[in-house]
MARTI-940882 format. One line per 10 residues: number of its first residue (from 0); their letters; for each residue x, y, z of N, C-alpha, C, CB. Coordinates in pm, 1 decimal. Glycine has a CB too. Example, Ala and Ser with C-alpha at 12.3 -4.5 7.8 and 13.67 -1.06 7.14 Angstrom:
2
0 = AS = 1319.0,-569.0,780.0,1230.0,-450.0,780.0,1320.0,-330.0,780.0,1130.8,-447.3,904.6 | 1285.0,-225.0,708.0,1367.0,-106.0,714.0,1290.0,3.0,787.0,1408.4,-59.8,572.5
//
This chain:
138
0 = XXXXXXXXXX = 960.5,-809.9,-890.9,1050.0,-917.9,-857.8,1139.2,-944.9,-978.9,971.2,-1044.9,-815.5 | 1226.9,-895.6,-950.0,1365.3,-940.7,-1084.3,1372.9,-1079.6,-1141.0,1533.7,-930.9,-1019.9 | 1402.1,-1091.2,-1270.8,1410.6,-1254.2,-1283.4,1488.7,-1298.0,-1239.9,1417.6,-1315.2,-1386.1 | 1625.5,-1244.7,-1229.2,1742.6,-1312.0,-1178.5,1739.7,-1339.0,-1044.4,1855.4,-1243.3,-1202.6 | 1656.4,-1246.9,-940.3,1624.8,-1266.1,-826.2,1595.2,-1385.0,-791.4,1547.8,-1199.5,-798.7 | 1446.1,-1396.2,-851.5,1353.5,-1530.3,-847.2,1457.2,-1622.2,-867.0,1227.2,-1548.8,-964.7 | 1500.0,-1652.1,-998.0,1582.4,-1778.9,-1050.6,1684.6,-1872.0,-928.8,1692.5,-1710.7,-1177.3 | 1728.7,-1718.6,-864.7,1842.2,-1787.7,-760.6,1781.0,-1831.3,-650.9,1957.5,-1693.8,-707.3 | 1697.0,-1725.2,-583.8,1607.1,-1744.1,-467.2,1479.8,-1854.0,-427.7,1554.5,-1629.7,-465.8 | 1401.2,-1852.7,-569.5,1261.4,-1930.6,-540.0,1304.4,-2045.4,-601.4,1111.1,-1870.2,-603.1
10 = XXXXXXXXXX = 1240.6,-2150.8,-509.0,1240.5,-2296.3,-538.3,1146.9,-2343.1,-647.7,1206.4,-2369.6,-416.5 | 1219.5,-2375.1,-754.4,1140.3,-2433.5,-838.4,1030.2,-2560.9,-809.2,1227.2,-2465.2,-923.3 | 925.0,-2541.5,-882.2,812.6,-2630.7,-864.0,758.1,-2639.0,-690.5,867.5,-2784.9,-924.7 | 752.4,-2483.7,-608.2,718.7,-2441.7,-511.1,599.6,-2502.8,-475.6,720.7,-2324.5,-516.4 | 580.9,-2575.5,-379.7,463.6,-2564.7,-257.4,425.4,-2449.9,-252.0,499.1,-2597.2,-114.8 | 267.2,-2437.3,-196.2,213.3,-2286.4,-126.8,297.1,-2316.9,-6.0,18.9,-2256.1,-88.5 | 337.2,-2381.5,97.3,411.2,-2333.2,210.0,534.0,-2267.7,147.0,447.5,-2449.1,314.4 | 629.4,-2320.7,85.5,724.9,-2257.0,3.3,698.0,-2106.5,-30.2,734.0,-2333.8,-119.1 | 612.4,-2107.4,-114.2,586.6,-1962.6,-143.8,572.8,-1897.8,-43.6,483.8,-1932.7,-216.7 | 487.8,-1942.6,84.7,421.0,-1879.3,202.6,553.3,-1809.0,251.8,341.6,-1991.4,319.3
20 = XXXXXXXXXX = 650.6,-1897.0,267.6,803.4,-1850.5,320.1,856.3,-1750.8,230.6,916.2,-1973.9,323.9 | 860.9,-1779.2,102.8,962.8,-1722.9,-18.7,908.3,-1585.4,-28.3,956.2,-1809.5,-182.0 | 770.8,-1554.6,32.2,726.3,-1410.0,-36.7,761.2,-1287.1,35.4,572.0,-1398.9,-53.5 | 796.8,-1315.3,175.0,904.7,-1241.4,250.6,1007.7,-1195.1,213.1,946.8,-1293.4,329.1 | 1070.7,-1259.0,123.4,1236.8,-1218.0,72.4,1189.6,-1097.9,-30.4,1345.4,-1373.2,-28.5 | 1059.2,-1081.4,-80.6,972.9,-1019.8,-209.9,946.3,-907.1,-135.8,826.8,-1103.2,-276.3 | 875.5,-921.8,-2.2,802.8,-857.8,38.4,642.0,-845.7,-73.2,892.9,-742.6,66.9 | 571.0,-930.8,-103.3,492.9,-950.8,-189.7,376.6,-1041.4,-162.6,560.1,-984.0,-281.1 | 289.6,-1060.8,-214.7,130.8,-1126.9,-204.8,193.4,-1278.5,-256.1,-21.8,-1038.6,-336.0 | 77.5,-1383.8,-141.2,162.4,-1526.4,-232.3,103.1,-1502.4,-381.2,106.1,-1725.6,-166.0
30 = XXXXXXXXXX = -23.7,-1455.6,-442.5,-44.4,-1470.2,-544.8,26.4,-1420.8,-640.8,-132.0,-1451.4,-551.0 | 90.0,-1259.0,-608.6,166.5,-1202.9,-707.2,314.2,-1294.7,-704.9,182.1,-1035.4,-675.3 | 349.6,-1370.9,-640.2,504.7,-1439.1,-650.6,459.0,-1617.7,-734.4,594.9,-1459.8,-431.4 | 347.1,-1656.5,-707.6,294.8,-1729.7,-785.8,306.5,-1715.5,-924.8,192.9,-1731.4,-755.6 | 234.7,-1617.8,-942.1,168.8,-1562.1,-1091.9,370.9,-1539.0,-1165.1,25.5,-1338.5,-1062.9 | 442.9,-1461.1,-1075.1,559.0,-1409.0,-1144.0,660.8,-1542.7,-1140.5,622.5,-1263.8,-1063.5 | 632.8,-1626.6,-1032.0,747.9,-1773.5,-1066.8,692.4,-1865.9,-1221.7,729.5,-1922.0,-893.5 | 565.0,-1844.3,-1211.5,513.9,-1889.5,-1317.3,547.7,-1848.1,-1491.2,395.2,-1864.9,-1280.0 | 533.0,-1683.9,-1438.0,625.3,-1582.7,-1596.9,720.1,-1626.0,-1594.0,664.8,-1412.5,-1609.4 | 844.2,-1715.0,-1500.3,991.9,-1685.4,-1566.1,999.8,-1844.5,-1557.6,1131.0,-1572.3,-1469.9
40 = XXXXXXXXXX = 903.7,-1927.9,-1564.1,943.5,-2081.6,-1580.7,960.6,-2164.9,-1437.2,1093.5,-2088.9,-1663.8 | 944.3,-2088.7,-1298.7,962.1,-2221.9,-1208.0,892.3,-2265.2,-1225.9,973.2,-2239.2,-1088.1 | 719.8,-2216.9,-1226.8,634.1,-2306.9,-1197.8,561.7,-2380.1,-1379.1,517.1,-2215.7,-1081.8 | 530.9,-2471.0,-1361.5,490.8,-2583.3,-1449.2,348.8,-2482.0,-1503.9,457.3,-2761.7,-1352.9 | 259.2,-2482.5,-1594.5,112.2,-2452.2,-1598.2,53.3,-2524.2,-1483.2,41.7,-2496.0,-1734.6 | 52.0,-2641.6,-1527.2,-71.5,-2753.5,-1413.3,43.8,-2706.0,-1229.7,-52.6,-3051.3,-1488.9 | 147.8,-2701.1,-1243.2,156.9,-2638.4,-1091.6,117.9,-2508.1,-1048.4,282.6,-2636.5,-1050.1 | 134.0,-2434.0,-1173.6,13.4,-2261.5,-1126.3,-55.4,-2261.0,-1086.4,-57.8,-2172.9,-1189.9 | -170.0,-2395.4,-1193.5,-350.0,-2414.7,-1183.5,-354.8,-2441.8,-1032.0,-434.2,-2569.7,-1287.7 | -269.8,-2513.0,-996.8,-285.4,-2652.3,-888.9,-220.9,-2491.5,-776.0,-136.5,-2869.2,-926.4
50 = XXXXXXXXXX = -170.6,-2464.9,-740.9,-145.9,-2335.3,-667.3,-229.0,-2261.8,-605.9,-101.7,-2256.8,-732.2 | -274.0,-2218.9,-727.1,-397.3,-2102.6,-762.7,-530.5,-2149.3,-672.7,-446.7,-2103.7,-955.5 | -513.8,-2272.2,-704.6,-696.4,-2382.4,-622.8,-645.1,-2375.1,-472.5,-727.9,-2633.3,-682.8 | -549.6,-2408.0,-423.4,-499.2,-2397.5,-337.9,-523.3,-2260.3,-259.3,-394.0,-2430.7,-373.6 | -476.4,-2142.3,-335.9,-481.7,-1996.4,-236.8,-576.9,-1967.8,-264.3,-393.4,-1873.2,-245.8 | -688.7,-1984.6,-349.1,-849.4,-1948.6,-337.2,-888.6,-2078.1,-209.9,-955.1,-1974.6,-528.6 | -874.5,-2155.5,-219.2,-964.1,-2284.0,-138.6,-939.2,-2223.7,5.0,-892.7,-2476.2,-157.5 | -774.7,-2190.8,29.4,-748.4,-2203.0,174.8,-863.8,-2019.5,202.9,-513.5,-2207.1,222.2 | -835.6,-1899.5,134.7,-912.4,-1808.7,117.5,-793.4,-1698.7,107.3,-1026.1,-1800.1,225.6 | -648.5,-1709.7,31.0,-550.6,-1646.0,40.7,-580.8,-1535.3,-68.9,-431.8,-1730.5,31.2
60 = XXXXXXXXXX = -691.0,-1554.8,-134.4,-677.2,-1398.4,-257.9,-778.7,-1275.2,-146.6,-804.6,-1440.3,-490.7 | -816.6,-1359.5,-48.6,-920.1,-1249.6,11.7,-823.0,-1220.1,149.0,-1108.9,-1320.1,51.6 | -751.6,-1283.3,199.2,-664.0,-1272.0,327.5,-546.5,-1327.5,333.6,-719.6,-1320.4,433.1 | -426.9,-1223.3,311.6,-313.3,-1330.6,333.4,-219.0,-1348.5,409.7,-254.5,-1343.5,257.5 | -200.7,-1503.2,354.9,-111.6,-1508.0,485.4,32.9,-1444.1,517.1,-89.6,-1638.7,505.1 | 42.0,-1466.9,673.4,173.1,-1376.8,726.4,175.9,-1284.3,640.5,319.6,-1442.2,733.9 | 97.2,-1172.9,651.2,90.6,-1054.9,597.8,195.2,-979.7,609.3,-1.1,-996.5,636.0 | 261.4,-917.2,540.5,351.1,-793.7,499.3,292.3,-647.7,585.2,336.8,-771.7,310.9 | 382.3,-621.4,594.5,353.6,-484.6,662.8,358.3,-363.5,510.1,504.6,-448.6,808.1 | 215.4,-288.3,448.9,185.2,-241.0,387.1,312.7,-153.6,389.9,66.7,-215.9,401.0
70 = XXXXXXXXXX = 359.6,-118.1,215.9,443.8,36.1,266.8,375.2,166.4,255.0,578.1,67.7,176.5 | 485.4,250.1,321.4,441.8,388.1,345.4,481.9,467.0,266.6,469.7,438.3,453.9 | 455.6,597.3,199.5,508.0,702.0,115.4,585.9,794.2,191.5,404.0,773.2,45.8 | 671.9,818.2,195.9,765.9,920.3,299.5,763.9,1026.6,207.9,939.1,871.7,348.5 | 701.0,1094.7,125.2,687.7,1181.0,33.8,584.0,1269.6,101.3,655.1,1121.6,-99.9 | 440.9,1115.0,85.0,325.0,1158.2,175.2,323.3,1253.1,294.7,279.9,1051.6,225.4 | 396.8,1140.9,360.5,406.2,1227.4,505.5,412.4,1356.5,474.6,532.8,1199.8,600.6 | 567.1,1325.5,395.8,598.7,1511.5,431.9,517.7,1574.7,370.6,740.2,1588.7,386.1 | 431.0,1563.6,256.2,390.9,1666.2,204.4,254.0,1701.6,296.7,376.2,1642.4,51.6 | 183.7,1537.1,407.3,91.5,1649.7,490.5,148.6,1705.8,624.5,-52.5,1583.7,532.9
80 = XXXXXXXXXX = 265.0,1669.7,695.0,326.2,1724.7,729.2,338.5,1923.4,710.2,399.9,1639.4,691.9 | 409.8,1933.5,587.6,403.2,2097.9,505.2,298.1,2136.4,583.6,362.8,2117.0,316.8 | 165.6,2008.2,504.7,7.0,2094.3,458.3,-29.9,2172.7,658.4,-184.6,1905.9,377.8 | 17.4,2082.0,724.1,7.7,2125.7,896.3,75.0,2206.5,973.9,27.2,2034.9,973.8 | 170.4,2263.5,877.1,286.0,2350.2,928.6,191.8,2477.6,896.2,457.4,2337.1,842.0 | 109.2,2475.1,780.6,42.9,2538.0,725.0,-78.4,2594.6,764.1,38.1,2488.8,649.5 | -110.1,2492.0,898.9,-268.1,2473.9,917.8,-361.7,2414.7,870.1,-318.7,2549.8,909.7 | -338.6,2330.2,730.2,-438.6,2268.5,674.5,-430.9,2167.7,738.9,-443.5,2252.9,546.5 | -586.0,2113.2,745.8,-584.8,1951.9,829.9,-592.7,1863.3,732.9,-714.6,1911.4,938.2 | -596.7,1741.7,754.4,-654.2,1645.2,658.1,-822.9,1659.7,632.8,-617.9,1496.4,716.8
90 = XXXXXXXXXX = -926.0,1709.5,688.1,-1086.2,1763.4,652.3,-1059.7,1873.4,555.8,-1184.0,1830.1,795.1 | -968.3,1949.6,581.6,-983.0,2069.1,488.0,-899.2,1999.5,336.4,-893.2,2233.3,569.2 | -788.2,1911.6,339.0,-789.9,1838.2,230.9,-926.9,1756.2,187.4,-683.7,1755.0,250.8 | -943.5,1686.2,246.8,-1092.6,1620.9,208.6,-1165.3,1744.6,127.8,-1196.4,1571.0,365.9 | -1221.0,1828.8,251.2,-1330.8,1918.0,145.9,-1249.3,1976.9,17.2,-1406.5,2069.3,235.8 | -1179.8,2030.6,61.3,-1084.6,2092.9,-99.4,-1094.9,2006.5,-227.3,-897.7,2094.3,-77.3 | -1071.4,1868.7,-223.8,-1139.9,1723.3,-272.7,-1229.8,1695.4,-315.4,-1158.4,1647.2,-212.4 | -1335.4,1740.5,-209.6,-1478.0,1717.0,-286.5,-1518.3,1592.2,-212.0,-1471.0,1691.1,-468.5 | -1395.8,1501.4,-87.2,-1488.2,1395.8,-49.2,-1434.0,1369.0,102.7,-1482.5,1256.5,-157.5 | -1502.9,1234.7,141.4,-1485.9,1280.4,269.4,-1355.6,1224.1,318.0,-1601.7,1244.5,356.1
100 = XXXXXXXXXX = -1344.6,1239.9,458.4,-1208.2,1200.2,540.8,-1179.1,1063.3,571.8,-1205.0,1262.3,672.8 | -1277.6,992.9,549.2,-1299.6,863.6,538.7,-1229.4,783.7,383.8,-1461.9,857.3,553.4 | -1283.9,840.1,290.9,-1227.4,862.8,150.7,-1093.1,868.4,127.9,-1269.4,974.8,99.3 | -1081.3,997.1,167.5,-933.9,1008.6,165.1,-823.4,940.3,254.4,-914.9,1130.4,181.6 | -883.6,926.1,408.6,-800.4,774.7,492.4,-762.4,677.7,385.2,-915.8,670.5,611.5 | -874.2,602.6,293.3,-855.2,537.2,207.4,-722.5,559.9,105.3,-966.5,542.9,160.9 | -738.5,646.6,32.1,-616.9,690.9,-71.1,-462.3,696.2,22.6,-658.8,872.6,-144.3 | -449.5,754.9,133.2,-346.6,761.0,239.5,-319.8,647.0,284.8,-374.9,836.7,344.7 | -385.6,550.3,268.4,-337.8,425.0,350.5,-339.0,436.7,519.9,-180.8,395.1,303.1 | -471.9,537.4,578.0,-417.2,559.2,699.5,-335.5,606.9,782.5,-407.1,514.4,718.9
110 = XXXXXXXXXX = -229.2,712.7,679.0,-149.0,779.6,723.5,-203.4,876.8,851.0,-98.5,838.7,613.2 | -115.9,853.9,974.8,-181.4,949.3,1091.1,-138.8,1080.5,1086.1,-149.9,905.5,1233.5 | -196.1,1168.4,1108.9,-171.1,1301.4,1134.7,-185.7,1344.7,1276.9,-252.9,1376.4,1054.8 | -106.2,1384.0,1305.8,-105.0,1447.9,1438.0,-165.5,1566.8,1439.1,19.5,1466.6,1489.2 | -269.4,1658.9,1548.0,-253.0,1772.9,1583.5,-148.0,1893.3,1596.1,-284.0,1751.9,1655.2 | -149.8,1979.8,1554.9,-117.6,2144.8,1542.6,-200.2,2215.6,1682.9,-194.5,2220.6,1367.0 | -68.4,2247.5,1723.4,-156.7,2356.0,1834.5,-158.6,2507.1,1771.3,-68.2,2369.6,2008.3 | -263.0,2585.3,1779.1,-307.3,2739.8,1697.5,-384.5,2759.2,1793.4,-386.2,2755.7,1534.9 | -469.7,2837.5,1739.4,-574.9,3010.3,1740.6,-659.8,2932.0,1824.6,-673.7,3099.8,1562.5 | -682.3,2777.3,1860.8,-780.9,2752.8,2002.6,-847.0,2668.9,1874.2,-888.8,2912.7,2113.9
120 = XXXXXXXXXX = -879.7,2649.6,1747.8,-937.0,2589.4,1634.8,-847.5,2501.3,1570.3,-982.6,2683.2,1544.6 | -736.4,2439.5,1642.1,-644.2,2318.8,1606.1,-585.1,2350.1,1496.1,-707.7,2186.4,1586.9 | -550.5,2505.5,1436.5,-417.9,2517.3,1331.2,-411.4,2671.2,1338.6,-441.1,2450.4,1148.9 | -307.1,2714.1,1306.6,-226.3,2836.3,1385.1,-323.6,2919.6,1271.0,-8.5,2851.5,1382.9 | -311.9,3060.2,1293.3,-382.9,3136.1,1190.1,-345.3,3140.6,1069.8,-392.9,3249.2,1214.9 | -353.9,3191.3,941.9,-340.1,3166.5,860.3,-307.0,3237.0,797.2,-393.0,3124.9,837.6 | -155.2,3270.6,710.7,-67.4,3374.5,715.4,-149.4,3443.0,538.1,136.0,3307.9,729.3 | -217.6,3370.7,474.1,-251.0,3446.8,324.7,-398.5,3438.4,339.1,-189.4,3363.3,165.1 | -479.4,3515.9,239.4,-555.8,3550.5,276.6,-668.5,3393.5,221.9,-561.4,3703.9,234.6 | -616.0,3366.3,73.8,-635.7,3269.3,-10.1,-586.2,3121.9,-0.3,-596.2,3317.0,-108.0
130 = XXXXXXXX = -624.1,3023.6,24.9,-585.0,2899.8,45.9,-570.4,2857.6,-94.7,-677.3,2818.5,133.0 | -488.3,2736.0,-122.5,-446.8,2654.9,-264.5,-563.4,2606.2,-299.1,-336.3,2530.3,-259.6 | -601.6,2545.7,-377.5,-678.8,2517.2,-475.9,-626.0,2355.4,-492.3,-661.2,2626.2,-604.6 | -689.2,2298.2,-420.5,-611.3,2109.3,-383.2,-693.6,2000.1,-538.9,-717.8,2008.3,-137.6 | -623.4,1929.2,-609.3,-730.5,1887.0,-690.1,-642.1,1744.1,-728.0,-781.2,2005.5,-826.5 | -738.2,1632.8,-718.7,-707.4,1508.3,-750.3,-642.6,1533.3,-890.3,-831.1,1411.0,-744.2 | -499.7,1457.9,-877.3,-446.3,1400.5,-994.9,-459.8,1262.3,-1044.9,-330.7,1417.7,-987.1 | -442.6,1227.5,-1166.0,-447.9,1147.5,-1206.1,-353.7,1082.7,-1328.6,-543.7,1162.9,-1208.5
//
């Protein structure tokens, strides 16, 4: 969130309904627009504290409200996209990994993969003899 953004946009000395509204324009968590009105001076200390009691009490660090629609990696896609043009599924990423498909749902955010129609085994045959060598970066 830019400072100059905030400065023009967020209402100084914000309500949590305020924020509740303001974090849309962010696309952001009320806590992270809290915490950042607070870095550039809207909010007071004792109006942070007083905030903060507020989005724990109501239960906003564990669920929040009017949730944001998570983003997506369009990189992702395509690159499992490729991996299916290829025949690799998302299991054969998993095992290549070392973990399971469940695991890796996790890291993907749920990205769906569609089916490949092939050889009757859900991915076309497989044009090399040797598959890549897939390995968590970090």
């Amino acid at each position: 969130m830019p400072q100059r953004s905030l400065l023009a946009m967020a209402p100084r000395g914000a309500t949590l309904a305020q924020i509740i509204r303001a974090k849309h324009h962010w696309n952001v968590a009320v806590a992270n627009l809290a915490y950042r009105m607070h870095e550039v001076g809207l909010l007071t200390d004792w109006q942070y504290r007083t905030l903060f009691v507020q989005i724990s009490s109501h239960g906003y660090r564990v669920s929040e409200p009017e949730s944001i629609r998570r983003e997506t990696s369009q990189v992702l896609a395509k690159v499992f996209e490729a991996l299916r043009t290829e025949g690799i599924s998302k299991s054969d990423v998993a095992r290549e990994l070392h973990i399971s498909v469940r695991d890796l749902n996790k890291i993907i955010f749920g990205l769906v993969l569609t089916p490949v129609d092939g050889n009757g085994h859900g991915r076309p045959p497989s044009k090399t003899p040797g598959r890549p060598q897939l390995k968590v970066m970090e």
